[in-house]
DRENVODREN-976300 format. One record per atom (N, C-alpha, C, CB): x, y, z. Coordinates in pm, whole numbers, plus 50000, padded with zeros to 5 digits. Glycine has a CB too. Layout:
// residues N
XYZ;...
//
This chain:
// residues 376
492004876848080;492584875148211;493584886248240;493244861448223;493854895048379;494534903848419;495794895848481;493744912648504;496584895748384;498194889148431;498384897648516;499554888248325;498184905748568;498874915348656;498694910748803;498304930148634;497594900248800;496594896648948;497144877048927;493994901748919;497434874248833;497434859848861;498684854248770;495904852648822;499124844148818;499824832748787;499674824748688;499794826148865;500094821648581;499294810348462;500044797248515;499674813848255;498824789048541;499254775248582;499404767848453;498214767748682;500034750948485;500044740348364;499244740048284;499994728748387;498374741148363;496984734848301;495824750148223;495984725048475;496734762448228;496254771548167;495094779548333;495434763548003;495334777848414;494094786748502;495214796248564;492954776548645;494854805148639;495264812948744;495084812248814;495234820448759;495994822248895;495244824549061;496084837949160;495524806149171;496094841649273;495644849349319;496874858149344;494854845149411;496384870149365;497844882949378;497254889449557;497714902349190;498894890849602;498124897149693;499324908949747;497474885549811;499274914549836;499924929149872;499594936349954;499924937349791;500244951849937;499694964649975;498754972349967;500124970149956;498264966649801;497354972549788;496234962249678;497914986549747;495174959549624;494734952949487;494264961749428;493814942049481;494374957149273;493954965449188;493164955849097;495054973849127;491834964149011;491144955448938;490634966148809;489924947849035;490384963948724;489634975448630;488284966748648;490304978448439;487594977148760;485714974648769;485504987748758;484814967348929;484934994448653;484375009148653;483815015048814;482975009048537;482715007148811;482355015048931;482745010849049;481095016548945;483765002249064;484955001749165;486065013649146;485714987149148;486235019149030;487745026349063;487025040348981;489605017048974;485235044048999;484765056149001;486025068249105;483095053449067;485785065249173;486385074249308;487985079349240;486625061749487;488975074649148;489885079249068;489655086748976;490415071849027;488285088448917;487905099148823;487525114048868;486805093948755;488065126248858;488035138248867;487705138449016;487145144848769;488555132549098;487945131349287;487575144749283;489265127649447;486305151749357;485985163649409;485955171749358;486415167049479;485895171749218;485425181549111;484365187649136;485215176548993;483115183949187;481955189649228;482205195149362;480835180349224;483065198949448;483065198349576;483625214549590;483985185049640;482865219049667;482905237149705;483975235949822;481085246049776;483245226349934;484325227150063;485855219950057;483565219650191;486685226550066;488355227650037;488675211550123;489345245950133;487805211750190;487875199650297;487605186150262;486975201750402;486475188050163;485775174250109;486585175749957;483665174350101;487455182149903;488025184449779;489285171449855;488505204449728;490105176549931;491295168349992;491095158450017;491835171550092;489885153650091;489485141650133;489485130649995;488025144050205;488685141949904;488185127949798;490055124449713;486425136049620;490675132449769;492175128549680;492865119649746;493275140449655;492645122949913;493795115350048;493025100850029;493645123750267;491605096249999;491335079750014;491855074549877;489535074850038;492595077649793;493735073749682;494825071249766;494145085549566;495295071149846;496315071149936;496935053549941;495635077650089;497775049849892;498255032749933;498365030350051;499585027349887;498025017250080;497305015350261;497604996350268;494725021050277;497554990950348;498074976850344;496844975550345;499044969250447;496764957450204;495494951850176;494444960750106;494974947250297;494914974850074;493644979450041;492544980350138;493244972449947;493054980150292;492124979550404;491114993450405;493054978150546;491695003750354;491315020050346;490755020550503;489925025250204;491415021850615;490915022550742;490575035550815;491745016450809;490225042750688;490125057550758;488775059750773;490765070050674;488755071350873;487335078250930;487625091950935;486815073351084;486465104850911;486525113950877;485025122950969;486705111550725;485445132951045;484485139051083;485145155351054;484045133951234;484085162150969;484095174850920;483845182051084;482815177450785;484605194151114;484345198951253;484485216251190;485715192151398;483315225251228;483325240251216;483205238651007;485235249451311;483975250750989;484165249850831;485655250550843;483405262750725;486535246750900;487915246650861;488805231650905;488555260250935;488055221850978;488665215451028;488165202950992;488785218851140;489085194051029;488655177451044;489205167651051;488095172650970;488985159251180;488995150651274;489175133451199;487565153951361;490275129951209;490315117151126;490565103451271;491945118950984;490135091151226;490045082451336;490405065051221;488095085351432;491115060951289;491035044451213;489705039851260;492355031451269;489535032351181;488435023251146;488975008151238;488305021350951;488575006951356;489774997651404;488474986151350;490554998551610;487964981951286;487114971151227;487864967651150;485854973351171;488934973951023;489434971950890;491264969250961;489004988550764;491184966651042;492924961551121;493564948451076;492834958251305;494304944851057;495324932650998;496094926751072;496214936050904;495134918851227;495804909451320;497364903251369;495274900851284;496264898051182;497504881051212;499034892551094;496414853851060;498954898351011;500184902450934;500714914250976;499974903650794;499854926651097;500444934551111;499684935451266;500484944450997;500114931551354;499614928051480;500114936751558;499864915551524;500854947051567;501014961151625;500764974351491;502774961651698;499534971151422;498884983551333;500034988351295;497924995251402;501374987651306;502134996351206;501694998751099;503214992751175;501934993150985;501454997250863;500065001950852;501624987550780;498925001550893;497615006250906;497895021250913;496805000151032;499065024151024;498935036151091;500465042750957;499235034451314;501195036950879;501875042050772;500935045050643;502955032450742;499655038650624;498835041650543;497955053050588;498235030950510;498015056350708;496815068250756;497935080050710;496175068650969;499355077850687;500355089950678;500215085150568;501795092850751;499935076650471;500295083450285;498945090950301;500345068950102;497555088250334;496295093650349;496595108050362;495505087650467;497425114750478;497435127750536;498365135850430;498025127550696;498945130150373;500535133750305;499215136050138;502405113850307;498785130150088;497805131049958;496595141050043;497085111949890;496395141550123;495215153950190;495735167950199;494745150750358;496915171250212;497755175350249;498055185650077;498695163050321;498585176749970;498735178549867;497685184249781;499145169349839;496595176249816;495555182049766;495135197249805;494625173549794;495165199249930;494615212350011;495605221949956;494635211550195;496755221749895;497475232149819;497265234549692;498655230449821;496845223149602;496305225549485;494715237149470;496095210249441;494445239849610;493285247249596;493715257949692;491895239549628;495045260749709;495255273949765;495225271549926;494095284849711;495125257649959;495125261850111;496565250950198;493155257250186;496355256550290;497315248950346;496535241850455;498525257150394;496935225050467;496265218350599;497665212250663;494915204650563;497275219650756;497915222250936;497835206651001;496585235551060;498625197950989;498325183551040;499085183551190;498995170350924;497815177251251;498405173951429;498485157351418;496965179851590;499285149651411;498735136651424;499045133551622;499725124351291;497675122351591;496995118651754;497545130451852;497655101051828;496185140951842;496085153651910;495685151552062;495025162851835;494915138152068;494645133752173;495805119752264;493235130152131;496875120752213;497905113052254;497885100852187;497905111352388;499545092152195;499455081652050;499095069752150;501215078451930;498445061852074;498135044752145;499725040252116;496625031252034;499545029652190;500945020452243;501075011352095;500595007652421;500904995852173;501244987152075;499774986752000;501884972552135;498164987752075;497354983452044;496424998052021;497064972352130;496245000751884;495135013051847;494045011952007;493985007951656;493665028451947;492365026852024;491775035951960;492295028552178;490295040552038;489585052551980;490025064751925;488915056452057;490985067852018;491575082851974;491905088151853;492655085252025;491655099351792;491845099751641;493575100651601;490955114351580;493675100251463;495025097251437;495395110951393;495305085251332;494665121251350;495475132651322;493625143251347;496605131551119;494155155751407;493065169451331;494125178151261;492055181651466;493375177051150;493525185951035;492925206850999;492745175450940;494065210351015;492915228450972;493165234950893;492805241051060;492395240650785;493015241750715;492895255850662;492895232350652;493895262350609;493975278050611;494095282850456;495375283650704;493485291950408;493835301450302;495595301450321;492965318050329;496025301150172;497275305850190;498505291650086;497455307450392;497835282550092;498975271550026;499705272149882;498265258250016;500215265149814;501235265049757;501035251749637;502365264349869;500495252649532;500625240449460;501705235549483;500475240949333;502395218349491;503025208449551;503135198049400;502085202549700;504215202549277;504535194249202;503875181849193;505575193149220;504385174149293;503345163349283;501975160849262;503375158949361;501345170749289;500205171649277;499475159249165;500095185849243;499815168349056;499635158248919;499665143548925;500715160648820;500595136448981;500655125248980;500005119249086;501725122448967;499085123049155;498575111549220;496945107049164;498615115249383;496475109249056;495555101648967;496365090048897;494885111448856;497495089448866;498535079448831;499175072848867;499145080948793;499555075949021;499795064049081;499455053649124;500055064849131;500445040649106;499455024249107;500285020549200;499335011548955;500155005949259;501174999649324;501354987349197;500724994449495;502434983349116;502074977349018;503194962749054;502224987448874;502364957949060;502674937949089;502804927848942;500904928949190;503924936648853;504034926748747;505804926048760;503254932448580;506274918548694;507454915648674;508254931248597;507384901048584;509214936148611;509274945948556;510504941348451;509394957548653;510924952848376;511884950648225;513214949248329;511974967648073;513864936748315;514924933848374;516034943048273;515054917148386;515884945848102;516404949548055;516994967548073;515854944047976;516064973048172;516194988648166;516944987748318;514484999248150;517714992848335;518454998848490;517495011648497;520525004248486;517285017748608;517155030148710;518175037448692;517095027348857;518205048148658;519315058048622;519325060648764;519065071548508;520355062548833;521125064148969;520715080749003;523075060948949;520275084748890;520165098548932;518735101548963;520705108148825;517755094648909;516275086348938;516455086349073;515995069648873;516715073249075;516425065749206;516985077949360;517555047949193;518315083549314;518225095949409;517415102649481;518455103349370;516705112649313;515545116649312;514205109849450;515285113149160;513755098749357;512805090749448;513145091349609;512855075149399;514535085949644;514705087349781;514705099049898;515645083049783;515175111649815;515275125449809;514035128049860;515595131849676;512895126849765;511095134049800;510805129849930;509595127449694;511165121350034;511245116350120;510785125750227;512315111150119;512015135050245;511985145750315;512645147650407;511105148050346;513385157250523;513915155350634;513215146050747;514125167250673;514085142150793;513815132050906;514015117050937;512745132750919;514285113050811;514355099750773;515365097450698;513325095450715;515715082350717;516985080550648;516145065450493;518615072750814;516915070450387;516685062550255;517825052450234;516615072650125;517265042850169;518565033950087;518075026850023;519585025550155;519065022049846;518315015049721;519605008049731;517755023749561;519044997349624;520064986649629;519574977349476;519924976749800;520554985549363;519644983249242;521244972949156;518865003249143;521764967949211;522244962849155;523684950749274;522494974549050;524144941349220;525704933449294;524524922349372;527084947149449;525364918749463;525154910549602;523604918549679;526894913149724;524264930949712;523084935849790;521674933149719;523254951349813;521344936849582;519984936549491;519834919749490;520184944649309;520614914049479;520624897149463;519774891349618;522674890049454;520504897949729;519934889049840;518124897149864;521234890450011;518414907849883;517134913149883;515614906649786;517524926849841;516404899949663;515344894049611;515254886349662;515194891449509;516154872249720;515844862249781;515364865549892;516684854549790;515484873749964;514824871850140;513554877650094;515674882550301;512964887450014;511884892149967;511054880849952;512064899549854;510804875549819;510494863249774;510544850149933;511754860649635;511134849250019;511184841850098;510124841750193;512184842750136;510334857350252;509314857850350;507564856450284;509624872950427;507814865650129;506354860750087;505724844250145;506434860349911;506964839050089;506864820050069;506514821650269;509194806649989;506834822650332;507244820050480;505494824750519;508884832050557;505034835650462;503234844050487;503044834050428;502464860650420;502474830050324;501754822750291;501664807650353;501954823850179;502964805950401;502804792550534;502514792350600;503364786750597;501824802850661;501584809450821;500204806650788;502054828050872;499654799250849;498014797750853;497464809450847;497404791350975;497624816850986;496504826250998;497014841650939;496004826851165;498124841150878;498514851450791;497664848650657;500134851450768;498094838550627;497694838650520;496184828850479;498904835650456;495424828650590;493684831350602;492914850550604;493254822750790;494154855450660;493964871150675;494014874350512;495354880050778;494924871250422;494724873850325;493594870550250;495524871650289;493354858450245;492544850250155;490964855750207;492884831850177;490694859150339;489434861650391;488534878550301;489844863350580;490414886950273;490044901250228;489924897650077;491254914250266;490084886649982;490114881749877;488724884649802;490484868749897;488384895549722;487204894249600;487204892049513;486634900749562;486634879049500;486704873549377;486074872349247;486754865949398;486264878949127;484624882449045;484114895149050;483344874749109;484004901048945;483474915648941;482464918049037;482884919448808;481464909449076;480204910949156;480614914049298;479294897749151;481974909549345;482744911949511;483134924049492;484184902049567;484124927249396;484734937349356;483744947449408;485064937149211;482964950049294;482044962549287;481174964349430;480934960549152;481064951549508;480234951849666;480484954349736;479864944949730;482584952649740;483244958149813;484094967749852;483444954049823;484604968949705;485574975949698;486384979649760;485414981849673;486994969049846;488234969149901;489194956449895;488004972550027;490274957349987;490844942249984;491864939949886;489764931849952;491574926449819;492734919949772;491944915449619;493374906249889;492174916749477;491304912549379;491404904949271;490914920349340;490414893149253;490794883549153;489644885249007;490734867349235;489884888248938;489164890248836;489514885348711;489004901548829;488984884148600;489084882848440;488344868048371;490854882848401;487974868648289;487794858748189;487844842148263;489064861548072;489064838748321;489044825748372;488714826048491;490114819048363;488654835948584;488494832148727;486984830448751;489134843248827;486054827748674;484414825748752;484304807748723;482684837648642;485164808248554;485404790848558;485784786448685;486614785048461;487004790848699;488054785848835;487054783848920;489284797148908;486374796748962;485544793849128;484414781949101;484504810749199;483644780548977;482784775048943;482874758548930;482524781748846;484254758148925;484584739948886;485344734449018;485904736948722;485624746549118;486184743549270;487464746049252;486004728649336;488484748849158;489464752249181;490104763149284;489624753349088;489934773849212;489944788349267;489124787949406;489214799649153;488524785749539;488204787649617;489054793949711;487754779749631;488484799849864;488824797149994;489704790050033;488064793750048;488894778250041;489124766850104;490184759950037;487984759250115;490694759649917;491854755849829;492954764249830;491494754949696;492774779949831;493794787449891;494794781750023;493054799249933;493474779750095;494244774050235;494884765150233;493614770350333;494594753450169;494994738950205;496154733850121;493784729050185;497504736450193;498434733050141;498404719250040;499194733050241;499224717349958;499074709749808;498404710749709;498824699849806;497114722449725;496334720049638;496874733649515;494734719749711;496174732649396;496904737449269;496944753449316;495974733749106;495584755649397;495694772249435;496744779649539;494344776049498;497054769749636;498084774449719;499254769349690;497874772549844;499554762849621;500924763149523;501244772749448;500994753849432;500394779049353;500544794549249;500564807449361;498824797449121;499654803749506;500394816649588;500624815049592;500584823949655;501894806549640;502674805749744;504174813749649;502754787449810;503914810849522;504884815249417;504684822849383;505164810549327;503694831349399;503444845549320;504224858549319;502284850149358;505084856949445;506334861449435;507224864349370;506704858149466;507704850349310;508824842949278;508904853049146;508664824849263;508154852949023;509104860548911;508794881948947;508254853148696;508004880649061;508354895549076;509364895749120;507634903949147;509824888349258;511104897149282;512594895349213;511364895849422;512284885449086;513624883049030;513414892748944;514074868948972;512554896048898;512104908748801;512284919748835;510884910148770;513174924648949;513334938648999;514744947248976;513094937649147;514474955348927;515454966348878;516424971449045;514264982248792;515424974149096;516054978749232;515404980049341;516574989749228;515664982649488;514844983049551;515074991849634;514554973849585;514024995649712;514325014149782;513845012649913;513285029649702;514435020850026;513575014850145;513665031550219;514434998150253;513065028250374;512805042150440;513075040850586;511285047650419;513975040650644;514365037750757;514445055850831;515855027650737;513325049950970;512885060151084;513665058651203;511405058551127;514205070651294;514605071851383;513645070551498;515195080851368;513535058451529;512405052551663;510965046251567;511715070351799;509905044351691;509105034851605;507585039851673;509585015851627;507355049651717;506475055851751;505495058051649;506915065251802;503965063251721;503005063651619;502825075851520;501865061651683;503535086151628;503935097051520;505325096651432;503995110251595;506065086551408;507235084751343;506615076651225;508405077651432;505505071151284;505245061651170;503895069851121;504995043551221;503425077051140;502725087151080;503455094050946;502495097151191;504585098251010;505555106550919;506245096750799;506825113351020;506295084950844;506795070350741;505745074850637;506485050450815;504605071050651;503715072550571;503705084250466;502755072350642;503875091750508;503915108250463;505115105750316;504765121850632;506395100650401;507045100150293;507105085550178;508265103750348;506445079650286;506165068250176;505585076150027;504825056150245;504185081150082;503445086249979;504055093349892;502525092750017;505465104249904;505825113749890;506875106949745;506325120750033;507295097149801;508215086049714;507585080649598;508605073149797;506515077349616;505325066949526;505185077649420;503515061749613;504635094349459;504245104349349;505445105649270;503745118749402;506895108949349;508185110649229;508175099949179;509725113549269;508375089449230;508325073849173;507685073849009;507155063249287;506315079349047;504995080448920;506125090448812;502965092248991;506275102248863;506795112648799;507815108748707;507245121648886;508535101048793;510055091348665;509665081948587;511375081048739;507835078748612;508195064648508;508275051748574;509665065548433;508485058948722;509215039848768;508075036848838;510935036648896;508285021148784;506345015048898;507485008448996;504534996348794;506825011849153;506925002749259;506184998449305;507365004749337;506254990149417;505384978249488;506134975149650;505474961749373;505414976849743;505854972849845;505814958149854;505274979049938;506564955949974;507374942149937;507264940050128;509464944149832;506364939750203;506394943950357;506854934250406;505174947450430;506574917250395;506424907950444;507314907950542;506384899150371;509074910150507;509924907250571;510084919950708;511034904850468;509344928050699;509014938350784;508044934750891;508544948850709;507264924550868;506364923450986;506674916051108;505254918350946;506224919951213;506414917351344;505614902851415;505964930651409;505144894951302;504584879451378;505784874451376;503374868051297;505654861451488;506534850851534;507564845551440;505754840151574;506634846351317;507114830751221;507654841751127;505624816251138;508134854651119;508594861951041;509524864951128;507854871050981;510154866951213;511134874951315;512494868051223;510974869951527;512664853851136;514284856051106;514574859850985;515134844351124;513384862250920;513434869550806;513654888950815;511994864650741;512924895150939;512684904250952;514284910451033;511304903751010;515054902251105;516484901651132;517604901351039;516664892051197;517014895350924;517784894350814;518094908250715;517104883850741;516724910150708;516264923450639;516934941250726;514264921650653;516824935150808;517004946950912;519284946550885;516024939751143;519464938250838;520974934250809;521084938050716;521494921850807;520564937150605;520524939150412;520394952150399;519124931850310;520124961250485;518994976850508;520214983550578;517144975850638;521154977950654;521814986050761;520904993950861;522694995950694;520254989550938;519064995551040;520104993651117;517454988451080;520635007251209;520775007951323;520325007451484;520985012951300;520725005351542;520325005451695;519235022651696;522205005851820;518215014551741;516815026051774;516225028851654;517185041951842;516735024351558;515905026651386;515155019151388;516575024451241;514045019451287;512975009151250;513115010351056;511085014951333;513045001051042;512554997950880;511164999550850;512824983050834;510975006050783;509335010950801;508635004650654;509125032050810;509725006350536;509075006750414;510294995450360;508865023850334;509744990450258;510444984850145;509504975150001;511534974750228;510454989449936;509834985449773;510594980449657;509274997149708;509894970449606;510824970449430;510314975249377;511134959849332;511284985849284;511164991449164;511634988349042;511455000449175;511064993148907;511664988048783;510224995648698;511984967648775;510344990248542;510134999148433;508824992648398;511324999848313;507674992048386;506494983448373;505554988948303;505954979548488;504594984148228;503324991948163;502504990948259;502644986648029;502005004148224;500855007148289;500054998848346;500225012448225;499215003648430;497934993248476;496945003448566;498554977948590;495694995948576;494825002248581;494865003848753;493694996248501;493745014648827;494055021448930;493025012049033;493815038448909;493385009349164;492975003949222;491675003249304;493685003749249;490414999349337;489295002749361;489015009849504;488624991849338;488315014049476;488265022349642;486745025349674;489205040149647;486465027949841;484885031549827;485035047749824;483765025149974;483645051949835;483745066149805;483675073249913;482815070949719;483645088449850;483845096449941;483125093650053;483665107649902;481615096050058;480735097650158;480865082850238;479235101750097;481535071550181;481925060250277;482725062750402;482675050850207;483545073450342;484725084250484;484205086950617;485055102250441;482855095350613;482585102350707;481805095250824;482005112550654;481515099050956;481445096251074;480765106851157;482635093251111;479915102951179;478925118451230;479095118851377;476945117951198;479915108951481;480015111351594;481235108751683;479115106551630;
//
């Protein structure tokens, strides 16, 4: 069984993890992490196969890709792969298309070139996506290997309890906030009162999603359960190992038991929270000046930018969004948070992660390259 994905109940079963991103060890689910674009001549399809490694909410991977001339290319959301009921103005969709551009980006320097990012060249959608693409990309002879580079075959989003025993060296966590970049304002909170409430409102709002019917049907619907989903889908949210085919097989583990408050499965979510966020060393966040689609383009960028130093120190994080989202039944959690953060008047809270010291774990599944592209 992958403790990393489930809960050990009384009675010895598990059950379900859910997030920013899932992760599962299915070989030919997490193919696409092995040597991305090693075979690949065009500088274009080299970046691409590195930018769909990119952390994205749910593991939705909502990107689209049209190759244009030999230097360019045209990226578009996938508005099929959108997250309603938990992110009902695409923010985060559209912060995952910026870790996407920010790892495309990285990549295109590791091969000498530089890519030229326009995001929504054709003007930004409002509250509600539309067709228009989210960035064209061009890309030129001339770039600069980008340190980071290295670390993004290694980066995880990792959902275990971390060593309460190790602190974040202050000069770390700097670091991490630092890669960020101009434009944005950072803040961690790894220890006192401040690290104390942040776990509780963290942990809360989880508890608060998972009460929310149709939040947390949005989850359970992206839910694969069993190597056989995994590998069909390769996306989403993932339950795997040794006990979970019993579970589904004797009716425990279902759907329909997820949903239905009292029963043994939506009791272990509803807690699955609970020893991550007491388990957190510290926590780091990314606060933007306005809330636009190109601000939150650029969120993304440095999200991603955070996650690679993050890798680089050693430290596993995990986004922690819940209390960030914009449904009804989250607004006094998301008031709260916006208090704990110091968000000023016209700022937005874009990101927030716990960090701390964790073993390894394996890399999260993804579809492949040629799943990207879009011929019209």
């Amino acid at each position: 069984m992958d403790r990393r994905h489930f809960i050990t109940l009384v009675g010895g079963g598990v059950v379900m993890a859910a997030g920013l991103e899932g992760c599962a060890e299915v070989p030919d689910a997490t193919v696409a992490w092995v040597s991305p674009g090693s075979s690949e001549r065009d500088v274009r399809r080299y970046a691409l196969a590195h930018a769909i490694l990119a952390p994205n909410p749910h593991n939705r991977q909502p990107w689209l890709a049209r190759l244009e001339g030999e230097d360019a290319v045209t990226l578009f959301i996938d508005r099929s792969r959108l997250l309603p009921a938990t992110d009902p103005f695409s923010r985060q969709i559209v912060i995952g298309c910026g870790a996407f551009l920010e790892l495309l980006a990285i990549a295109a320097g590791a091969k000498g070139h530089t890519a030229t990012v326009t995001a929504f060249p054709d003007g930004q959608p409002a509250d509600r996506l539309d067709e228009r693409p989210f960035a064209r990309v061009v890309f030129t002879r001339g770039g600069a290997l980008d340190p980071l580079f290295r670390n993004i075959l290694r980066r995880r989003t990792t959902r275990e309890p971390y060593d309460t025993a190790r602190a974040i060296p202050a000069a770390d966590l700097a670091a991490v906030g630092a890669a960020v970049g101009p434009g944005l304002r950072t803040g961690a909170a790894a220890g006192g009162q401040a690290l104390a409430a942040l776990k509780t409102l963290a942990r809360d709002a989880y508890r608060r999603e998972v009460d929310t019917p149709a939040a947390n049907q949005e989850t359970i619907d992206l839910m694969r359960i069993g190597d056989r989903q995994i590998a069909a889908h390769r996306d989403g949210l993932f339950l795997r190992g040794p006990g979970i085919e019993a579970m589904r097989v004797v009716g425990i583990l279902t759907p329909e038991n997820l949903a239905r408050p009292g029963t043994i499965a939506f009791k272990q979510a509803r807690a699955f929270a609970d020893p991550l966020c007491e388990a957190t060393a510290a926590f780091l966040w990314i606060v933007s000046p306005g809330n636009d689609r190109a601000v939150q383009i650029a969120s993304g960028r440095a999200y991603a930018r955070m996650a690679l130093e993050a890798t680089a120190r050693g430290i596993a994080i995990q986004p922690m969004s819940q209390a960030l989202q914009e449904y009804p039944q989250m607004a006094p959690f998301f008031a709260r948070m916006d208090r704990l953060t110091a968000v000023g008047p016209g700022e937005r809270l874009q990101m927030l992660v716990r960090a701390g010291y964790a073993a390894d774990v394996p890399p999260a599944p993804r579809k492949g390259l040629q799943d990207l592209f879009r011929s019209a």
